[in-house]
N, C-alpha and C positions, 0 to 999 in steps of 0.2 A: 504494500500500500504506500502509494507515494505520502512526501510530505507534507503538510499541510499549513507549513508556515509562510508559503507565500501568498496566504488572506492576510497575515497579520504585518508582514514587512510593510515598514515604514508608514506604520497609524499609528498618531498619535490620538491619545483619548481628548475632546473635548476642553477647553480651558477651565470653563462652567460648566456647571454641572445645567439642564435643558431645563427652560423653564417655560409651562404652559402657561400662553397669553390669552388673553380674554377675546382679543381683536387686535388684528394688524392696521388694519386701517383707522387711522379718525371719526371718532361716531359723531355727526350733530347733536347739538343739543333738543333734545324731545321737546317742541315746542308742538301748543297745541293752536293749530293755524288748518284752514281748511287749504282742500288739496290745490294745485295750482292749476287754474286755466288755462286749457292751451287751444283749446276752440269750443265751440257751443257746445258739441255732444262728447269733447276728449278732455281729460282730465290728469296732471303728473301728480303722480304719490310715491315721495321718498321715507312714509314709514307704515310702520302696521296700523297706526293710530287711523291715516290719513288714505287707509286703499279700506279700512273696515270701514268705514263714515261713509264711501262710496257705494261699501258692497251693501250695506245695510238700511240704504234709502230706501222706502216704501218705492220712490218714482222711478225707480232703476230698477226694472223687471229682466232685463236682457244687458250683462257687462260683460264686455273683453277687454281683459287684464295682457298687456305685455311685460312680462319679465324680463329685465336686460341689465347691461350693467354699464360704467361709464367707461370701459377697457376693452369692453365685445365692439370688433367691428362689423360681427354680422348684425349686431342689432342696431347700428349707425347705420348699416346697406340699408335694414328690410321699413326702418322708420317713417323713408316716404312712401314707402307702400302702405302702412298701416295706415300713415294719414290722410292717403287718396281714397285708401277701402273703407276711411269711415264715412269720409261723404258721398260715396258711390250706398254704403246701405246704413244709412242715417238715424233709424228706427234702435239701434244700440248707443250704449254708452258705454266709451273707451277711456282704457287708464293704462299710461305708461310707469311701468313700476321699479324704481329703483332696488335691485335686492342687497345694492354694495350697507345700506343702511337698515334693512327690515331684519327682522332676527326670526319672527314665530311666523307671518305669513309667508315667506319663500323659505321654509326649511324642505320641502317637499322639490323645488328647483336644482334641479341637477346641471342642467344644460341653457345657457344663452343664445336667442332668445327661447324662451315660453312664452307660447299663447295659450290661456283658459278661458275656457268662455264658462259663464255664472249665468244661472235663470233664477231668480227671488232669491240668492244669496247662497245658491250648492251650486258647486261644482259638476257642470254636465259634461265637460269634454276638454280636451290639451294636448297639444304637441308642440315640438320642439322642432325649429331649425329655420334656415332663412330663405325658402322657397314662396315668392309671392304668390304663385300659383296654386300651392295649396292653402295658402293663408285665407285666400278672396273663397276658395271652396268650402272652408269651413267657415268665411263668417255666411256666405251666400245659406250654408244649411242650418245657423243658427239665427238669422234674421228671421223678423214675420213675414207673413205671405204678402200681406197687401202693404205696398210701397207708397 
């Protein structure tokens, strides 16, 4: 049986000893502000406070949620798509979601971007990735009939 000491040549252990961090990034500070306007029917929500206030309006029957982050540049590509597909079917209300700051709503986010779409505040369906053609396909089957 050969040797096994060329895994350990030349490592050195550690200076410190690892220590787990809370968060790498900068968290804002949790202010409680409603979400920001970004057109009549689309909405930015950089926290859990500010995408639940969304999802939990009685008048938001129909919400598609984009999960993205400020480093994905697929979710810079597919952005003017989502913003043209919202006023191509109007009848939803859209929220661009920052996950670099949410902790308990994008724990389920694996992948940038995510699309979910919400009917009175469940989760009916979501996929991940930056093809505009199937994005317009699943809001086309999540809109109402009559336009």
């Amino acid at each position: 049986m050969a040797s096994l000491s060329w895994l350990t040549e030349g490592y050195d252990p550690p200076a410190e000893p690892f220590r787990k961090v809370k968060s790498s990034r900068p968290q804002p500070e949790s202010k409680r502000c409603p979400p920001v306007k970004i057109q009549p029917n689309m909405v930015g929500a950089r926290t859990d406070e500010e995408l639940r206030q969304v999802l939990d309006s009685p008048s938001n029957s129909k919400v598609v949620v984009s999960f993205g982050s400020s480093w994905c540049t697929h979710c810079h590509e597919m952005l003017p798509h989502y913003i043209k597909f919202s006023r191509e079917f109007p009848k939803n209300k859209y929220v661009v979601a920052q996950v670099d700051y949410m902790f308990h709503e994008a724990k389920g986010i694996k992948y940038t971007p995510t699309y979910t779409f919400f009917s009175k505040g469940k989760k009916v369906d979501e996929f991940f990735g930056s093809d505009a053609q199937r994005l317009r396909d699943h809001l086309w089957l999540h809109s109402p009939l009559t336009e």
